[in-house]
N, CA, C and O atoms as a CHARMM CRD file, in Angstrom:
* protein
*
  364
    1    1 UNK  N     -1.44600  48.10500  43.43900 PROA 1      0.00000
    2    1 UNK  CA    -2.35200  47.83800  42.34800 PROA 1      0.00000
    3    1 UNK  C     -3.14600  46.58900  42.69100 PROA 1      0.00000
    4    1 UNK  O     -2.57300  45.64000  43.22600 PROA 1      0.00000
    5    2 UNK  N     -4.34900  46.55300  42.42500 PROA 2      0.00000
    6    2 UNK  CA    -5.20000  45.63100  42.86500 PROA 2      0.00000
    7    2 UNK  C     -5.81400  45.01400  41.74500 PROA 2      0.00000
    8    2 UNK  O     -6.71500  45.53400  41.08700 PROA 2      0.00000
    9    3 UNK  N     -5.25000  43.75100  41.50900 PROA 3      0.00000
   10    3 UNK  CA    -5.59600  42.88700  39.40600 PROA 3      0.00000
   11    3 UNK  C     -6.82400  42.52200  40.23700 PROA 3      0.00000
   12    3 UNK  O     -7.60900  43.43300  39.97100 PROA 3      0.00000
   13    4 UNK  N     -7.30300  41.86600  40.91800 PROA 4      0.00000
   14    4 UNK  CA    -8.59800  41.47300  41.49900 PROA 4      0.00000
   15    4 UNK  C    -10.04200  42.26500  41.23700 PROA 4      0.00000
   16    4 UNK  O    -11.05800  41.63700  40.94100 PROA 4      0.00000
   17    5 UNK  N    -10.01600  43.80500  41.38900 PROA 5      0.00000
   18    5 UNK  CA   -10.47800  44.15600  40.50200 PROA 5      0.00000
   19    5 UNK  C    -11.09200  44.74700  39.15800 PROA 5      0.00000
   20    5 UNK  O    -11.91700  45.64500  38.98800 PROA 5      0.00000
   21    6 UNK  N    -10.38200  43.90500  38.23300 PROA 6      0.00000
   22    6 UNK  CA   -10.19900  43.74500  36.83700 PROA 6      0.00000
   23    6 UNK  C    -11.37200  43.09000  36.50400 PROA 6      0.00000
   24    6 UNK  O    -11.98400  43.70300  35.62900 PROA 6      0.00000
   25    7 UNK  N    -11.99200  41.92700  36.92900 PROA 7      0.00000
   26    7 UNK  CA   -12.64600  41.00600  36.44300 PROA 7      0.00000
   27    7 UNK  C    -12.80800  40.46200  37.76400 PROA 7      0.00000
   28    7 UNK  O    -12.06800  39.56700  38.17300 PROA 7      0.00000
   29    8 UNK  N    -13.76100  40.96700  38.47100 PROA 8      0.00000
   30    8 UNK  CA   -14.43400  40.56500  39.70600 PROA 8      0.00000
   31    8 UNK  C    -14.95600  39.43800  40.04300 PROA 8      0.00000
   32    8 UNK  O    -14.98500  38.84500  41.12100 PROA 8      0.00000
   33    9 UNK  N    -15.45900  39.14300  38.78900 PROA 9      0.00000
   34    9 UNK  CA   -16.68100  37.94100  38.49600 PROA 9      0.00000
   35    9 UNK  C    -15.24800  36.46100  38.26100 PROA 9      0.00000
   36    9 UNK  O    -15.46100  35.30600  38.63200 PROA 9      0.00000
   37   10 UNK  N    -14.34800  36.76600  37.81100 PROA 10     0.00000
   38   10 UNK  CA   -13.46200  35.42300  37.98900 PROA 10     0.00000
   39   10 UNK  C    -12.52900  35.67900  38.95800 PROA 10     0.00000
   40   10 UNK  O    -11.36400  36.00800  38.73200 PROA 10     0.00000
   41   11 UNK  N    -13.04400  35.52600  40.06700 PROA 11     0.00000
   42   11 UNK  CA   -11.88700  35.93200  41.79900 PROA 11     0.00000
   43   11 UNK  C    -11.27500  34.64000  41.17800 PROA 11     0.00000
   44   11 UNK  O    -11.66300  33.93400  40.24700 PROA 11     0.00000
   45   12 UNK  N    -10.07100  34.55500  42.09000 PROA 12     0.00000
   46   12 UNK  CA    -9.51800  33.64300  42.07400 PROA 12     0.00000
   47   12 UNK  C     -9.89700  32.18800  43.33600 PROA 12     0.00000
   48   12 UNK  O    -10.14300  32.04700  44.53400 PROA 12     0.00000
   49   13 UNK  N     -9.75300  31.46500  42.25200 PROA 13     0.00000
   50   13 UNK  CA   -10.03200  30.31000  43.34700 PROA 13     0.00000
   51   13 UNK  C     -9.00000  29.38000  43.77200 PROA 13     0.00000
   52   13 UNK  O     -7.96200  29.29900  43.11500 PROA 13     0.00000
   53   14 UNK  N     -9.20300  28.60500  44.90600 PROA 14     0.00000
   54   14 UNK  CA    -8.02800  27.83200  45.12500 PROA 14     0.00000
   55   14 UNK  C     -8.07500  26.52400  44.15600 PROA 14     0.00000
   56   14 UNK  O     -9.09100  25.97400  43.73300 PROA 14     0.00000
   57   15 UNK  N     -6.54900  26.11900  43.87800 PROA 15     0.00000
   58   15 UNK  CA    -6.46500  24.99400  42.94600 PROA 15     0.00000
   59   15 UNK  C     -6.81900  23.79700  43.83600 PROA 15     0.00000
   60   15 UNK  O     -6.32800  23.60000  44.94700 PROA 15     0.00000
   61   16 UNK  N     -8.11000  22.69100  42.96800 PROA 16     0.00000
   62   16 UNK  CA    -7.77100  21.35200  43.98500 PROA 16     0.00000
   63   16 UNK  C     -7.46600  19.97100  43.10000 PROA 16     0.00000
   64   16 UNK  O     -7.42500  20.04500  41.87100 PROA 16     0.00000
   65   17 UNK  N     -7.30000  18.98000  43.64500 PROA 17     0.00000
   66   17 UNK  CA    -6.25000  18.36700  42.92200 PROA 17     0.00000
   67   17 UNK  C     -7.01600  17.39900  42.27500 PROA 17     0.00000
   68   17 UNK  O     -7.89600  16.84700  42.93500 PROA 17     0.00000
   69   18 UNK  N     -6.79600  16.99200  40.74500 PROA 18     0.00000
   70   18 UNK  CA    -7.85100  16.49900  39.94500 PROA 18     0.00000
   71   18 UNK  C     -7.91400  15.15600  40.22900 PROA 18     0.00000
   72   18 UNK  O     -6.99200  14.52800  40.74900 PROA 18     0.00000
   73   19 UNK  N     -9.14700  14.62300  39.84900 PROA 19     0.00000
   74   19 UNK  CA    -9.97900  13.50000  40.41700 PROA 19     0.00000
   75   19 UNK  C     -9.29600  12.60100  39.63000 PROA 19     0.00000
   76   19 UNK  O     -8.79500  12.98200  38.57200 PROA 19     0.00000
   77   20 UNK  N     -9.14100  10.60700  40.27400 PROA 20     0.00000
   78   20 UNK  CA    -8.46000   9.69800  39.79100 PROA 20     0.00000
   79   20 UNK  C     -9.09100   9.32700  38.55000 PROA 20     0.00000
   80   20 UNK  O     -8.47600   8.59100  37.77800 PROA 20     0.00000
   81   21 UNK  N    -10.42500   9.81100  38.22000 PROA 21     0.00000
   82   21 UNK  CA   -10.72300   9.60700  36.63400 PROA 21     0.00000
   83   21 UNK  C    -10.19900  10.62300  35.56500 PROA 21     0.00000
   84   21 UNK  O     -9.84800  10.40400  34.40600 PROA 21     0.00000
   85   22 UNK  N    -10.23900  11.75000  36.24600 PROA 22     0.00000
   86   22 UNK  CA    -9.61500  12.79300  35.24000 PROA 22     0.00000
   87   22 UNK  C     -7.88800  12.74700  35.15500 PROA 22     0.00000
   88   22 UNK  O     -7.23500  13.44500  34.38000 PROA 22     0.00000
   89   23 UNK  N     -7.38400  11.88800  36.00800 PROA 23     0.00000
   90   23 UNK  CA    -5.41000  12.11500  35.75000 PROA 23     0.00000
   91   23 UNK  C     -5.58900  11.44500  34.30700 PROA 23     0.00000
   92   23 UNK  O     -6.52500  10.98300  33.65400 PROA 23     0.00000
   93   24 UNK  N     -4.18600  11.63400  34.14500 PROA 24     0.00000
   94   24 UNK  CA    -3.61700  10.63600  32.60600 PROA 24     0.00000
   95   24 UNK  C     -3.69200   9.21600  33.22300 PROA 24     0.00000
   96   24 UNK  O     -3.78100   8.88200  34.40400 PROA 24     0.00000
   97   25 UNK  N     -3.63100   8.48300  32.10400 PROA 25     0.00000
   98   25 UNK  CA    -3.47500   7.24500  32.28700 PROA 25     0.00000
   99   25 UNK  C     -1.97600   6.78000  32.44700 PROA 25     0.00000
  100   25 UNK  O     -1.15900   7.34800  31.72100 PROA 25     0.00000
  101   26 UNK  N     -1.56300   5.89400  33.24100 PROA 26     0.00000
  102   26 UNK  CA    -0.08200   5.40500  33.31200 PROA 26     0.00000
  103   26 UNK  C     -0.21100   4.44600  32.00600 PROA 26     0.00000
  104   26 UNK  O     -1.14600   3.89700  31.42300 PROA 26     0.00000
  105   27 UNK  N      1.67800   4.54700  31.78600 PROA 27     0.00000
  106   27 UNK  CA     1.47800   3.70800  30.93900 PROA 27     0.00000
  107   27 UNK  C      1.01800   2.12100  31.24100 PROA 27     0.00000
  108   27 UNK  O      1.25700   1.62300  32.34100 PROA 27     0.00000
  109   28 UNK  N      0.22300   1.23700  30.00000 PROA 28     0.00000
  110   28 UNK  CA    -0.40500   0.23300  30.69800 PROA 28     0.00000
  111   28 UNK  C     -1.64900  -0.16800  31.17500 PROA 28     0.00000
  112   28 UNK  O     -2.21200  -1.26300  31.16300 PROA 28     0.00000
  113   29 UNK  N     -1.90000   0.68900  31.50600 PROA 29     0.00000
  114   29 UNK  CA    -3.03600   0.91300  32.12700 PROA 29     0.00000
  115   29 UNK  C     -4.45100   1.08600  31.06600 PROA 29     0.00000
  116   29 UNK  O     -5.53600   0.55500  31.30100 PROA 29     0.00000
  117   30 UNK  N     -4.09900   2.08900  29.68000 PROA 30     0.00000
  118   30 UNK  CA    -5.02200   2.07500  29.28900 PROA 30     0.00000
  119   30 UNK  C     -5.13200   1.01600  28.07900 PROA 30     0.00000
  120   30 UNK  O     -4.47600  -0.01700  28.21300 PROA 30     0.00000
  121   31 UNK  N     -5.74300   1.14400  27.15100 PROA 31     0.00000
  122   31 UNK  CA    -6.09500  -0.17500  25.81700 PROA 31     0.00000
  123   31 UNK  C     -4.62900   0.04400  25.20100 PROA 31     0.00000
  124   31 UNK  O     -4.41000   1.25400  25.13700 PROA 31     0.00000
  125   32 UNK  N     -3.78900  -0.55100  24.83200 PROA 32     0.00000
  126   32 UNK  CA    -3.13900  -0.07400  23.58900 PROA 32     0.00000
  127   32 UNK  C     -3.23600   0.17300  22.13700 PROA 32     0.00000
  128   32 UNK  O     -3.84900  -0.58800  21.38900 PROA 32     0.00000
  129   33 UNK  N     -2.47900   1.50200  21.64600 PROA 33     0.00000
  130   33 UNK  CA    -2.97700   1.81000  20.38000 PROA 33     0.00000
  131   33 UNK  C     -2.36200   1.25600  19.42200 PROA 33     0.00000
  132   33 UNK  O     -1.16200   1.00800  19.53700 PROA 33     0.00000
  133   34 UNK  N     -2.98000   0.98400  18.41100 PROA 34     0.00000
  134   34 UNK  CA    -2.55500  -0.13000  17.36300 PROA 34     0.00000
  135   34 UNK  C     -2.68100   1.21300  16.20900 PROA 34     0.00000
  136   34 UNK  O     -3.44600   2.15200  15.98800 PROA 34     0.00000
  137   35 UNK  N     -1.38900   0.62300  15.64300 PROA 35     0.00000
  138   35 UNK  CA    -0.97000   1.14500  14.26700 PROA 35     0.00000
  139   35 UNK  C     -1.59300   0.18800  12.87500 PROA 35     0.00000
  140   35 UNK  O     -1.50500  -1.04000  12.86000 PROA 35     0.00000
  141   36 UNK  N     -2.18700   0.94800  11.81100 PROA 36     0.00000
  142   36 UNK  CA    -2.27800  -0.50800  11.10000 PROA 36     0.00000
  143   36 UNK  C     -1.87000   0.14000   9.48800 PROA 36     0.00000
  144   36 UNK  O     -2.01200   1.32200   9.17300 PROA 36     0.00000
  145   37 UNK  N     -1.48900  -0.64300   8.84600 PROA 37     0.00000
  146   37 UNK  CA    -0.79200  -0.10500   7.26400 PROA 37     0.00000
  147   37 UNK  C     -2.03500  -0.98100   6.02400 PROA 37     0.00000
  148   37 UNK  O     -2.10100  -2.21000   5.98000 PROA 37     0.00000
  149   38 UNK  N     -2.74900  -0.23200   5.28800 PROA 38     0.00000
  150   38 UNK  CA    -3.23000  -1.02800   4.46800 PROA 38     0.00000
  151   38 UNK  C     -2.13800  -0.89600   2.88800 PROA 38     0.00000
  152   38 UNK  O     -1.51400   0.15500   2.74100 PROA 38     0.00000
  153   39 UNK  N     -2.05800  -1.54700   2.26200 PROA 39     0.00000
  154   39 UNK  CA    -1.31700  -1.85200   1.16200 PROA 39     0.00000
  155   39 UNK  C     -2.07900  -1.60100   0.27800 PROA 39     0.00000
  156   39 UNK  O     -3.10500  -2.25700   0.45700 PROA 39     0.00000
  157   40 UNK  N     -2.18500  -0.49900  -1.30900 PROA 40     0.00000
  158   40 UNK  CA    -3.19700  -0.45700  -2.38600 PROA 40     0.00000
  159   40 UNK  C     -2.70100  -1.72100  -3.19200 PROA 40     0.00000
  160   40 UNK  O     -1.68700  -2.41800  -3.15100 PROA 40     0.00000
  161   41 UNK  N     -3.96400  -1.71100  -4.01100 PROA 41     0.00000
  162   41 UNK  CA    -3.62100  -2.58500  -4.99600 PROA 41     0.00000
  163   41 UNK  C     -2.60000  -2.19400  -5.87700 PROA 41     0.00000
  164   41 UNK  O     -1.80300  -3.00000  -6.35600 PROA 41     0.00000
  165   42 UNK  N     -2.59200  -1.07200  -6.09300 PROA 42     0.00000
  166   42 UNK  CA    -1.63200  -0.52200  -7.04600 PROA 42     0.00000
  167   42 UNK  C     -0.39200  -0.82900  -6.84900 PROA 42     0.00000
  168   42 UNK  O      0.39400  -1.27800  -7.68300 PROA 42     0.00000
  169   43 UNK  N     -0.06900  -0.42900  -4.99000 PROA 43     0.00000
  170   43 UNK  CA     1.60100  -1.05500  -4.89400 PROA 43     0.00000
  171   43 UNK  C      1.48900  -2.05900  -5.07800 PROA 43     0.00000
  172   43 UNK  O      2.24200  -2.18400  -6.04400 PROA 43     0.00000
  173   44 UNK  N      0.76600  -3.78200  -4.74200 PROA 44     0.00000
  174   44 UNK  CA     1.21600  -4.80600  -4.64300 PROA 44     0.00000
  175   44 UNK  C      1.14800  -5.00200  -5.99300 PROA 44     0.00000
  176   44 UNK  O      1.80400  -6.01200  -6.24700 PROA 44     0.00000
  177   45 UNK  N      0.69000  -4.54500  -6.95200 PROA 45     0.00000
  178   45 UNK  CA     0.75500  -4.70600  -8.72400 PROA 45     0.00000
  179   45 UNK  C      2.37200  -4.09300  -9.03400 PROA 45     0.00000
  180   45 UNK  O      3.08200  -4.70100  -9.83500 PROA 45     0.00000
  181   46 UNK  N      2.83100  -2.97300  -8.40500 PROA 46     0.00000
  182   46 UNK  CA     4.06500  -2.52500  -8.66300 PROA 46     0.00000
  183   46 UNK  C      4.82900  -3.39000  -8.44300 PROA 46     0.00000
  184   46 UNK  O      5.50000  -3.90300  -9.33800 PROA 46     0.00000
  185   47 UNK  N      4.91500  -3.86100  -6.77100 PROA 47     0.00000
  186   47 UNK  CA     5.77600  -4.99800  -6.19000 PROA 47     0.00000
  187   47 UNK  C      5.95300  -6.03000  -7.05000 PROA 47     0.00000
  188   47 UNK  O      6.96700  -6.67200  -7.32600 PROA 47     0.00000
  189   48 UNK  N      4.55900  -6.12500  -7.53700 PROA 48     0.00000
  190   48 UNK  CA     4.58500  -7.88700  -7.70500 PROA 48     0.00000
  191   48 UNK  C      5.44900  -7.46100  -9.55300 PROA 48     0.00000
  192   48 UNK  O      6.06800  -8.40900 -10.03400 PROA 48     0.00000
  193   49 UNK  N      5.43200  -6.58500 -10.11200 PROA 49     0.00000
  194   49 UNK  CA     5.89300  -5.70700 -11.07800 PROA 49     0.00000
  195   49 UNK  C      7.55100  -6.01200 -11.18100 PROA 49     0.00000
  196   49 UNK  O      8.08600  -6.81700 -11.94400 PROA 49     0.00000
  197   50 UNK  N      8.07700  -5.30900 -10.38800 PROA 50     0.00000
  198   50 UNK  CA     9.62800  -5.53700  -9.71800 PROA 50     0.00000
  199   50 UNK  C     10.12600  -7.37700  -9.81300 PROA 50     0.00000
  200   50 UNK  O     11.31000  -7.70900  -9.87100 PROA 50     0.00000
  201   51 UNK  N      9.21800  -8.16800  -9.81100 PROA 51     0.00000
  202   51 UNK  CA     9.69000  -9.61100  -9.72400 PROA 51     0.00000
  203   51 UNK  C      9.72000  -9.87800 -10.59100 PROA 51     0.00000
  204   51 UNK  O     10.22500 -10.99800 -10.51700 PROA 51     0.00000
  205   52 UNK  N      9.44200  -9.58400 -12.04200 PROA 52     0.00000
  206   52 UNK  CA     9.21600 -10.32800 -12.79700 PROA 52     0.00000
  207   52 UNK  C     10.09900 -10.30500 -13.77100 PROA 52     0.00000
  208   52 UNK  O     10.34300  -9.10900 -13.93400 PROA 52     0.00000
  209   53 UNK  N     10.98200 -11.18200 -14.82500 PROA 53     0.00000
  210   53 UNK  CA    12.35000 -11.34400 -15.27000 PROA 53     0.00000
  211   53 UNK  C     12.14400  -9.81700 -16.22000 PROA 53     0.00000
  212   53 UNK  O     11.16300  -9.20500 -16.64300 PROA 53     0.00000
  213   54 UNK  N     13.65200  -9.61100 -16.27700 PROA 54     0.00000
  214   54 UNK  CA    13.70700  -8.73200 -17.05400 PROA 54     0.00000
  215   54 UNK  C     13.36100  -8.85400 -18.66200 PROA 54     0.00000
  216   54 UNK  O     13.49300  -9.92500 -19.25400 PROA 54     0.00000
  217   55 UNK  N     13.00800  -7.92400 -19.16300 PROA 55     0.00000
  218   55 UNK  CA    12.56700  -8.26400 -21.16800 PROA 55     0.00000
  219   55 UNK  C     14.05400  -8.38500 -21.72000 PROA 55     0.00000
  220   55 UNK  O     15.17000  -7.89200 -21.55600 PROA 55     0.00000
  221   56 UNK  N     13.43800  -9.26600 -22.41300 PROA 56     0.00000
  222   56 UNK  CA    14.56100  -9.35500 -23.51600 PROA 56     0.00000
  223   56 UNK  C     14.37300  -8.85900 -24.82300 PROA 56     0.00000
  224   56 UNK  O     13.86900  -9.53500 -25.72000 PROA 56     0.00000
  225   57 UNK  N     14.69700  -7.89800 -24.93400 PROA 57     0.00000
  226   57 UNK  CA    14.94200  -6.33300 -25.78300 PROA 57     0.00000
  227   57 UNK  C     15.26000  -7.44900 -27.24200 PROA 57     0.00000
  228   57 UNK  O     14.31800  -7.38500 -28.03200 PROA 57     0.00000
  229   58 UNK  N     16.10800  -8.17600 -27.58500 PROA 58     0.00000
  230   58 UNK  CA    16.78000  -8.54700 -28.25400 PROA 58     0.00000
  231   58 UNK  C     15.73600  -9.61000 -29.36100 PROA 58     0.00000
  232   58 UNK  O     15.60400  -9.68000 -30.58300 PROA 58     0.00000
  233   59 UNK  N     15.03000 -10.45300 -27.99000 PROA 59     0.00000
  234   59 UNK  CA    14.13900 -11.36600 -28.84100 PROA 59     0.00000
  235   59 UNK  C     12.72700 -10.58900 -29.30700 PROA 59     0.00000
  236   59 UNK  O     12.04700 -10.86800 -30.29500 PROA 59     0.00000
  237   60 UNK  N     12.51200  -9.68300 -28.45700 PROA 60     0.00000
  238   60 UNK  CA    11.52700  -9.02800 -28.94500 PROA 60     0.00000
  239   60 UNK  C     11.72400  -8.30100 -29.76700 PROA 60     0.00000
  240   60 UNK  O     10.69100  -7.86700 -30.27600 PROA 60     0.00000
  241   61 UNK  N     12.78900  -7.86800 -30.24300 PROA 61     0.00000
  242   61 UNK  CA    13.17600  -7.00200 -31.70200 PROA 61     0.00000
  243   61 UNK  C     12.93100  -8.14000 -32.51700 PROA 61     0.00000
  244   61 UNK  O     11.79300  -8.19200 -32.98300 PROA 61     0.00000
  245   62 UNK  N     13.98800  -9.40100 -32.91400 PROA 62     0.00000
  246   62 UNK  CA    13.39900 -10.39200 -33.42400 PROA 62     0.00000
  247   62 UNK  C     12.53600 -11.16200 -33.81700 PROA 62     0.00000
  248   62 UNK  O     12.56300 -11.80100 -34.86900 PROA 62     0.00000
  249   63 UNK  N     11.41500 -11.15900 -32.72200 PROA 63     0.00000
  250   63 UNK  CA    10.28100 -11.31300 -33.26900 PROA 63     0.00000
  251   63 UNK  C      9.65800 -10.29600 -33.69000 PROA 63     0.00000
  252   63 UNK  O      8.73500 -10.76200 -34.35800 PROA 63     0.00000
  253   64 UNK  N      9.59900  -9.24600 -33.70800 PROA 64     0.00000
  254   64 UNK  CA     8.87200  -7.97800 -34.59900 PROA 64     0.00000
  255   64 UNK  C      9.16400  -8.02100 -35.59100 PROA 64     0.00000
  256   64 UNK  O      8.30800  -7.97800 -36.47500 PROA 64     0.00000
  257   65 UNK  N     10.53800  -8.12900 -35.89100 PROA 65     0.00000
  258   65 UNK  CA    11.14400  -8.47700 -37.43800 PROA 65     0.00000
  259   65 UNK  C     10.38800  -9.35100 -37.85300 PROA 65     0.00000
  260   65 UNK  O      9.49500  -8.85100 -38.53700 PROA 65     0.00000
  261   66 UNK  N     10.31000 -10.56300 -37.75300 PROA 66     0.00000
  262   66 UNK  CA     9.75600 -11.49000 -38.08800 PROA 66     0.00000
  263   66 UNK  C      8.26300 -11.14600 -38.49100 PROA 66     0.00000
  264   66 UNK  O      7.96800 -11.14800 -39.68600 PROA 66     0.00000
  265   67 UNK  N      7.34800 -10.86200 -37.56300 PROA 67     0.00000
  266   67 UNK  CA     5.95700 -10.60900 -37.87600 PROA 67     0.00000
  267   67 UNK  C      5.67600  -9.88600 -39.08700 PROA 67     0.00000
  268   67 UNK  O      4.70900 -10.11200 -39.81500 PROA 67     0.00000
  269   68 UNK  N      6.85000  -8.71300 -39.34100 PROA 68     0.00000
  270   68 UNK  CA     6.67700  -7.59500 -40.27700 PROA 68     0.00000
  271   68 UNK  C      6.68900  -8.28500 -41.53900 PROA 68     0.00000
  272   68 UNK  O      5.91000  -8.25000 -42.49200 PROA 68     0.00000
  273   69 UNK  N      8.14400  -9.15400 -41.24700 PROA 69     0.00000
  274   69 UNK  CA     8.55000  -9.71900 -42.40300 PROA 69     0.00000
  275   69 UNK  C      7.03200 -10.81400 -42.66700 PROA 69     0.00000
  276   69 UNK  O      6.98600 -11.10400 -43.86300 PROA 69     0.00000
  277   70 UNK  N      6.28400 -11.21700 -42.16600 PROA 70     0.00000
  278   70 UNK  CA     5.16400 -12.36400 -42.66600 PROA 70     0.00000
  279   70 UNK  C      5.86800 -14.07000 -42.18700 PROA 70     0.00000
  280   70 UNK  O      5.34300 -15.18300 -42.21800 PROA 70     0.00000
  281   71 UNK  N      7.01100 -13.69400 -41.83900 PROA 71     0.00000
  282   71 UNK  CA     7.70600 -15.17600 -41.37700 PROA 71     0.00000
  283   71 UNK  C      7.54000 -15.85100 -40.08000 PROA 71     0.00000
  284   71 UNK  O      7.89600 -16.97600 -39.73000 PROA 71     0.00000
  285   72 UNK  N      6.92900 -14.92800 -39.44700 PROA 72     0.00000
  286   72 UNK  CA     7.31800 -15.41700 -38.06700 PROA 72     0.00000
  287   72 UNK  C      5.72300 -16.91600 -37.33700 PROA 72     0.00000
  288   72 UNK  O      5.96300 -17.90000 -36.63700 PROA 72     0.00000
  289   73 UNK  N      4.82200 -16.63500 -37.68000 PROA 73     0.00000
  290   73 UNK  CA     3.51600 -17.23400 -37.97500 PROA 73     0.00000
  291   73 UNK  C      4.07000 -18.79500 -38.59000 PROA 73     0.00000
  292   73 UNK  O      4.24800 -18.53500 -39.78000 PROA 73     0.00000
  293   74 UNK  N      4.32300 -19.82800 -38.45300 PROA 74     0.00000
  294   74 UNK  CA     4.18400 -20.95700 -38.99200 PROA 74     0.00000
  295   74 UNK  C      3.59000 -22.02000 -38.42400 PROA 74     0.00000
  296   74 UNK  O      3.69900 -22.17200 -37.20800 PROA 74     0.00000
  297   75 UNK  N      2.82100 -22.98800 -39.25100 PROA 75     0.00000
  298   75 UNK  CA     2.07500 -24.17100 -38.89000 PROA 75     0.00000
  299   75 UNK  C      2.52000 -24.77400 -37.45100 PROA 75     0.00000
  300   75 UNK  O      1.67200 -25.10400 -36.62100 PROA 75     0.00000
  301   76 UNK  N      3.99100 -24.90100 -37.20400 PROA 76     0.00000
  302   76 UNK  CA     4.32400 -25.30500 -35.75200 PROA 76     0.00000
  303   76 UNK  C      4.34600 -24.71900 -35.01800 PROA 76     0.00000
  304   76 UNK  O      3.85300 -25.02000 -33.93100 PROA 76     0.00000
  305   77 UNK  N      5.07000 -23.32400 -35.31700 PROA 77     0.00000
  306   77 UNK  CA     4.44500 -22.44700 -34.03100 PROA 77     0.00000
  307   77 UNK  C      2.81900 -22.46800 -33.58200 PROA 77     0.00000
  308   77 UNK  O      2.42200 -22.60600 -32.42500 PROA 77     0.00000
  309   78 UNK  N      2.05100 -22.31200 -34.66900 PROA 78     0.00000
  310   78 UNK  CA     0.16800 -22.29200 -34.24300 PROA 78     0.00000
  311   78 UNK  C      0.31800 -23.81900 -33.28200 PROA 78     0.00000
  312   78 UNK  O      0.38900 -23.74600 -32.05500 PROA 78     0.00000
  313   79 UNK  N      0.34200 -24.73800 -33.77300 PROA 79     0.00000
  314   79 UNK  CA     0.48200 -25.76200 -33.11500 PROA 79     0.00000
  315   79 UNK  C      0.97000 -25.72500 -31.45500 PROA 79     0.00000
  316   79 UNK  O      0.17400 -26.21500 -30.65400 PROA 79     0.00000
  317   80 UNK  N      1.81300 -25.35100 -31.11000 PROA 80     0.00000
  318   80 UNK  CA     2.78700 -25.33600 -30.05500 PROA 80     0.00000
  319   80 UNK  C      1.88000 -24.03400 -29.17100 PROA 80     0.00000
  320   80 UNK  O      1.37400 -24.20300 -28.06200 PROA 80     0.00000
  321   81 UNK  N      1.84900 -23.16400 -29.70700 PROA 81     0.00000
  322   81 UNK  CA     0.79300 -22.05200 -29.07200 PROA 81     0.00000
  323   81 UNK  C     -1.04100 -22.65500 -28.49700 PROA 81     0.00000
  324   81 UNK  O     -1.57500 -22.44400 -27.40800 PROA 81     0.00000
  325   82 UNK  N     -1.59200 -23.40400 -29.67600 PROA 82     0.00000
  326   82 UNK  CA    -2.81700 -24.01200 -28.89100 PROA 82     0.00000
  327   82 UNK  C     -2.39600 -24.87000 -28.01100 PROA 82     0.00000
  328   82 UNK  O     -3.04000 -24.79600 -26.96400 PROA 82     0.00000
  329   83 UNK  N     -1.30200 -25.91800 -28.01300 PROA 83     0.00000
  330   83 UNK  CA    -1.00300 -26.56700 -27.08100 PROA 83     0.00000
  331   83 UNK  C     -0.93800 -25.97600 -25.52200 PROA 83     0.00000
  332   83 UNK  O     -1.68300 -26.32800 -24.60900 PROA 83     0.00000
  333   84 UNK  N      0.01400 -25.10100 -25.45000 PROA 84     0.00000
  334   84 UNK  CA    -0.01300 -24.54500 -24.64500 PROA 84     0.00000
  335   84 UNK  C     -1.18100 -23.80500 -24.03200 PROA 84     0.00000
  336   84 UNK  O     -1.36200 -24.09400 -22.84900 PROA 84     0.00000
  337   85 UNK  N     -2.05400 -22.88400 -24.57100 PROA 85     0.00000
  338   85 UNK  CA    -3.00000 -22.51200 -24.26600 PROA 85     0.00000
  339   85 UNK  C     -3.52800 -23.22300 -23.55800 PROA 85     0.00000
  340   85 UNK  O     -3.68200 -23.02100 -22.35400 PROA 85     0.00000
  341   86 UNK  N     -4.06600 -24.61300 -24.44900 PROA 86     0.00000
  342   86 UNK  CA    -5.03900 -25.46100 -23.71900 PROA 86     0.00000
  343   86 UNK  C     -4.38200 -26.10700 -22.51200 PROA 86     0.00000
  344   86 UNK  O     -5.03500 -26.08300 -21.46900 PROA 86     0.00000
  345   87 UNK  N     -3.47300 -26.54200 -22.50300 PROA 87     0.00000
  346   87 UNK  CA    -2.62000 -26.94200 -21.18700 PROA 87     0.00000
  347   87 UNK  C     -3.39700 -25.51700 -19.94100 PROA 87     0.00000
  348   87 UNK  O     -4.04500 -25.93200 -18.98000 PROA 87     0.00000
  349   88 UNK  N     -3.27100 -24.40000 -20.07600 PROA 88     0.00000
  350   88 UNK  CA    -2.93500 -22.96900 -19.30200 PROA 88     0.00000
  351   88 UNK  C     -4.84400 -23.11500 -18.55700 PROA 88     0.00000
  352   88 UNK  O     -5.31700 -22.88600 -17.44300 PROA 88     0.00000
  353   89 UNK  N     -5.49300 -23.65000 -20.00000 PROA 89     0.00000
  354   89 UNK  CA    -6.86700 -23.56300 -19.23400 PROA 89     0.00000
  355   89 UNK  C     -7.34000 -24.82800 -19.06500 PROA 89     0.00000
  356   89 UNK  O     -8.44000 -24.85100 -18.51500 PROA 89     0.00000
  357   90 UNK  N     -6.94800 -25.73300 -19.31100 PROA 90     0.00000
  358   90 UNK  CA    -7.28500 -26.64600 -18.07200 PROA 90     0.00000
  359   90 UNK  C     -6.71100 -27.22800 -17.26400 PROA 90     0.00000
  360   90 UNK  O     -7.21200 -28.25800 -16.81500 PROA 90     0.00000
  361   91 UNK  N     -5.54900 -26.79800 -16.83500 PROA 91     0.00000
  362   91 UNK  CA    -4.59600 -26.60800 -15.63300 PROA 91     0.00000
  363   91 UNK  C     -5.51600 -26.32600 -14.45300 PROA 91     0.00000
  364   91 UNK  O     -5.04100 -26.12800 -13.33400 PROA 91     0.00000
């Protein structure tokens, strides 16, 4: 049986041995590839999320009580709250 002619037009040719620009590169040799990770804002809002003290369930029930009740609002607290504020902005 003769595969040769099957497809006349692609005889076979001899293999020759590929040129020093066409091999692979050794390792080293070529640039190295750099990996890079960008971070969203969203995780570092999560992260930064995770640090921060846990609530206290307990005082914040307490003060809700309070607000409901009309008690919680007094002349020293307002006091102690602008203080602070203003401390926060011109810090």
């Amino acid at each position: 049986m003769n595969l040769n002619s099957i497809n006349a037009a692609a005889a076979m040719n001899p293999v020759e041995p590929i040129s020093k620009a066409a091999q692979a590169s050794q390792p080293g040799d070529a640039m190295a590839i750099v990996d890079t990770v960008e971070i969203s804002t969203a995780a570092r809002l999560a992260a930064m999320a995770q640090e921060l003290p846990d609530v206290r369930t307990d005082l914040v029930a307490k003060v809700k009580a309070e607000l409901a009740a009309g008690v919680y609002e007094t002349p020293d607290k307002i006091e102690v709250a602008i203080e602070r504020l203003l401390d926060d902005l011109l810090a």
